[in-house]
N, C-alpha and C positions, 0 to 999 in steps of 0.2 A: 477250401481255398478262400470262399470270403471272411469268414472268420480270419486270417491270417491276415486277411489285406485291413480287416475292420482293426484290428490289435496294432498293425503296423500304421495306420491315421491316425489313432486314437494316442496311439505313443505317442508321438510332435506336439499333439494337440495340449495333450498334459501335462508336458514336460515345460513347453512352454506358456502353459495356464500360472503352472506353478513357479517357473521364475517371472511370470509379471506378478503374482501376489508376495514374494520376497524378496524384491526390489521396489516394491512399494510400499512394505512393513517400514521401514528407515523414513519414509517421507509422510507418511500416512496419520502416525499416532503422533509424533511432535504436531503435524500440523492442526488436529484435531484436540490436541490438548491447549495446544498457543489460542486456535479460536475458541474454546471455550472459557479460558481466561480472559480475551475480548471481550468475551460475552457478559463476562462477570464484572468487567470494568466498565461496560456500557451498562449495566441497571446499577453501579456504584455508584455512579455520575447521576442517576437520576432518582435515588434513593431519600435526598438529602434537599431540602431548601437551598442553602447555602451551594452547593453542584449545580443544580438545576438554574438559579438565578446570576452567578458568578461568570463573565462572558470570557476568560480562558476557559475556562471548564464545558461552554458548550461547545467550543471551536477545537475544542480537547473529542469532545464525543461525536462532532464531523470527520474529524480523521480517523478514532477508530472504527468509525460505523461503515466510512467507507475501504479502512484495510481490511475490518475482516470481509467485506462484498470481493475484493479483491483476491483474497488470498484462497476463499471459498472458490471462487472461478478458474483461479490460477491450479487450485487440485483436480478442479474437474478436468480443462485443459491439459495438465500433465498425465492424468488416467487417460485421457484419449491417446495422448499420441504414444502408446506402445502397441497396441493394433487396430483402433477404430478405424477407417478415413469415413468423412462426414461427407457434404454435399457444400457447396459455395455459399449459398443462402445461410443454411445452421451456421458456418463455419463463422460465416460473417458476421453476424447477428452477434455471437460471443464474443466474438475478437472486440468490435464497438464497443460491447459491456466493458470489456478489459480496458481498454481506452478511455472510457469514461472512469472509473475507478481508481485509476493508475493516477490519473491527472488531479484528483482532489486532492492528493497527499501534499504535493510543493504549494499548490496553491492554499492549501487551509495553514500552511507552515509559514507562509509569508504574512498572513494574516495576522498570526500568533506574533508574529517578530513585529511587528507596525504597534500589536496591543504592548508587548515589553516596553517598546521605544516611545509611546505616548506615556504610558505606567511612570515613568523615569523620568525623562525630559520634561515632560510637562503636566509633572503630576494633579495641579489645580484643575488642569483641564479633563483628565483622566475621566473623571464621574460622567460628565458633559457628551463624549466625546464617546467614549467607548460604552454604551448601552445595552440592554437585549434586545432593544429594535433595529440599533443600526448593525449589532452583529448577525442577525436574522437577516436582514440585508446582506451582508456581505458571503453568507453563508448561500443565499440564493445566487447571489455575482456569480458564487466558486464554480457549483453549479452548472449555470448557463452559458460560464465560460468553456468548459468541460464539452458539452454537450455541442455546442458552437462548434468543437474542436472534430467531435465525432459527425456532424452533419455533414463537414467539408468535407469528411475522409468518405462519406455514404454517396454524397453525389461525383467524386472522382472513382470512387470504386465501381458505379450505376454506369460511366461512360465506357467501362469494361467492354468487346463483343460477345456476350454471353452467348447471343445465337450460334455464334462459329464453332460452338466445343458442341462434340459429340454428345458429351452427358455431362450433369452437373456435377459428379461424382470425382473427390479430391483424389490424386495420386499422390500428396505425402501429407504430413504431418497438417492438421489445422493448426496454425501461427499465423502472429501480425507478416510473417516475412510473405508467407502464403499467400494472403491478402493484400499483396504489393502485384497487381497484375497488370501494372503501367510505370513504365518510369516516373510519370508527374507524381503517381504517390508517394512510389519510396523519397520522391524529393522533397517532395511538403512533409513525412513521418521527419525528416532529419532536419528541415529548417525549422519545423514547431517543437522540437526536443532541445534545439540548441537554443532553438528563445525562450522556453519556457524555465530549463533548466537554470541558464544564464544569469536570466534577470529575476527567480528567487534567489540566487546564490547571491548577486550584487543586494540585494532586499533586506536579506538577511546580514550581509558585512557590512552594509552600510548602519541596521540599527545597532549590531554590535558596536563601530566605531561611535556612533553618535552617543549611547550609552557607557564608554569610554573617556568619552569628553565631557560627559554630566556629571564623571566623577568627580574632575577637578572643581566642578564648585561647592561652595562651603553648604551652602545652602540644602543640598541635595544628601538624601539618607544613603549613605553608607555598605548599611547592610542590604538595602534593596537593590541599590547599583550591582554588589559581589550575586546577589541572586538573578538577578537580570541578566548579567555576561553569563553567567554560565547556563543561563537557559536556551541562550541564543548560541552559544557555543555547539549547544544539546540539537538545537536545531540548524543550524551547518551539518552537524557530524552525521542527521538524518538525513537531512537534503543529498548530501554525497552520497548514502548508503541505496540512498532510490536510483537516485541515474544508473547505474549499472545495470538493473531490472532490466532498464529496455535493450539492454545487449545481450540478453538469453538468449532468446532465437536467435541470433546470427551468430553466437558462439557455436550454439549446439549443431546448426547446420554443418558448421565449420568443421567440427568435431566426428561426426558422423562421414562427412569425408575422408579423415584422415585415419581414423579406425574403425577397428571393427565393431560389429553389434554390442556385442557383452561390454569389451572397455567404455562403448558409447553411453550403454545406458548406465556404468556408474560412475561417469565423467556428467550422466545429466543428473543424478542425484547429486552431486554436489557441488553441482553446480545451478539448481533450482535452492538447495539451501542458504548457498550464500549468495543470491542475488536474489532474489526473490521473497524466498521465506525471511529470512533474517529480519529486513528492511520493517516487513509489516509486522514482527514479532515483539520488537523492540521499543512501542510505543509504549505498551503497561509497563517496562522495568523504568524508563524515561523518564517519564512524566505522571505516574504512580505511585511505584515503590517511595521514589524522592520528596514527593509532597506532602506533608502532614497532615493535610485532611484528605487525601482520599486514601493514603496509605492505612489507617487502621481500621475503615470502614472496608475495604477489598481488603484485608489479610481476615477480617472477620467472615466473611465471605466466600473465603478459599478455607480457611483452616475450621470453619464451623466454632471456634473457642467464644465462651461469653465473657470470657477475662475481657474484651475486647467490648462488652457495652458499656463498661466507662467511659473509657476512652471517647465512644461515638456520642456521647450528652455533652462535649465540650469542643466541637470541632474547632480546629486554629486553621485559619486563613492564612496562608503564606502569599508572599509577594513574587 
C-alpha cells in the first residue's frame, strides 16, 4: 500500500518537474545565448583603445553591463515563479535589483541622445564638452539616480506592518506587483514610470528634432546629421521597447485569472519574450552589428575567423 501511495506522489511530482523543465527549454537557451553575446560585446568594447577611450562606446558598455545584470535576474525571477514562493525580505531584495537595473537602460539612453545632439549641433564644442570625465560623471548620476529611485521604494515598503502577518512566507509569485503592500507604492511605481519614461522620450524627440534643424545649415556635415537621426531614431524605437517591460506582472496576473494553468504559463513564455527579453537582446544587433568598429572586432569574436585581423589593425570610427 505505501508503495502505491509513494508511485501515486511521485507521479505529480514528475510530471510536473518535467513540464517546468519544457516550458523553460524556449526561454532558457535564447536567453543564455543573447547573454553570452553580451558578454562578448562587453570585452569587445574593452578590447580596443579606441572602445575603451571613445565616450558613446562607454555609455554603450553601461547599458549593456546593466541589460545583461537585468535580464540575468529577470531568468532567475522567471525560474521562480513556477513553484518556489520565497519569503518578503528575499523577495524584496531582488525585486530592488530589478528596479535598479531596469532604470539605467532609459536613463544611459538619454545620455547617448544629449552625446548625438552635442556631436551635431555643436560640434566645435563636442571634444570640450563630451569627455571620459564628464562621461564617468554622468554614468555615476545614472547611477545614483537609480538607486535614489530604489531607496524611496525601501523606505515605503519598511512602513509595511510586517509584525501583523503570521509568517514571512509569500503566497504567490515574487513580483514588483507583490511588493506593492500599500497603495502609496503602487502610486509612486506609476507616477516614477510615467516621469521617467516621459521625459527620456521627450529627451530623446527633442535631440532628434534639434539634429533635424542642424541639417538645414550649410555648415553642418551631412553625412553625420543622416547618421545621427538614425541613431536617435534607434534609440526612441528602444526606449518604446523598454516601457512595456514594466507591464509584465500585471499582464501576467491578469492572465492567470482569466486562464487556466497550462494556457498561463505559455501566455507567460511569450510574453516574457517580448517584453522583457527582446528589449535587452537588442542592443548588440543596434548598436553593433551597425557600427564599423565594433562590428568586425565582435563578429571576430563570435565566429573565431582570422580573416577578421585585418580588418581589427585599421578600426574606422563612425560618427
Amino acid at each position: 500500500m505505501s508503495g502505491i501511495q509513494t508511485n501515486t506522489t511521485v507521479g505529480p511530482q514528475y510530471r510536473g518537474l518535467l513540464e517546468l523543465v519544457l516550458s523553460s527549454i524556449p526561454i532558457t537557451l535564447p536567453c543564455f545565448a543573447f547573454i553570452y553575446i553580451n558578454i562578448l560585446m562587453l570585452f569587445t568594447l574593452r578590447s580596443k583603445p579606441v572602445l575603451r577611450e571613445t565616450c558613446r562606446y562607454i555609455l554603450l558598455y553601461n547599458l549593456l553591463f546593466a541589460d545583461d545584470l537585468h535580464l540575468t535576474l529577470s531568468q532567475l525571477l522567471y525560474f521562480l515563479s513556477f513553484r518556489i514562493r520565497l519569503t518578503y525580505p528575499v523577495c524584496g531584495v531582488l525585486i530592488m535589483f530589478s528596479f535598479l537595473f531596469n532604470d539605467i537602460s532609459p536613463l544611459t539612453l538619454v545620455v547617448m541622445s544629449l552625446e548625438r545632439y552635442v556631436a551635431v549641433c555643436y560640434p566645435l564644442r563636442h571634444s570640450t564638452v563630451v569627455t571620459s570625465r564628464n562621461t564617468a560623471v554622468a554614468i555615476v548620476v545614472i547611477w545614483a539616480f537609480s538607486s535614489l529611485n530604489v531607496l524611496t521604494r525601501l523606505v515605503l515598503l519598511l512602513d509595511f506592518p510586517f509584525e501583523n502577518l503570521q509568517t514571512l512566507q509569500m503566497t504567490a509569485m515574487c513580483s514588483s506587483q507583490a511588493m506593492f503592500l500599500n497603495p502609496v507604492s503602487e502610486k509612486y511605481d506609476q507616477i516614477y514610470t510615467y516621469f521617467l519614461f516621459v521625459s527620456a522620450g521627450v529627451t530623446v524627440i527633442a535631440s532628434f528634432i534639434g539634429v533635424t534643424i542642424a541639417a538645414t545649415s550649410a555648415s553642418t556635415d551631412k553625412a553625420s546629421v543622416h547618421k545621427a537621426r538614425k541613431t536617435l531614431l534607434l534609440h526612441l524605437f528602444q526606449l518604446s521597447l523598454s516601457l512595456p517591460s514594466t507591464l509584465y506582472n500585471p499582464l501576467f496576473i491578469a492572465i492567470l485569472v482569466v486562464m487556466d494553468r497550462i494556457r498561463a504559463l505559455h501566455m507567460q513564455t511569450a510574453l516574457y519574450v517580448v517584453v522583457v527579453m527582446l528589449p535587452r537582446c537588442l542592443s548588440v544587433l543596434i548598436y553593433g552589428i551597425r557600427d564599423n568598429t565594433i562590428r568586425p572586432i565582435l563578429m571576430y569574436y563570435l565566429c573565431c575567423q582570422r580573416k577578421f585581423l585585418s580588418i581589427l589593425k585599421k578600426p574606422e570610427v563612425s560618427i
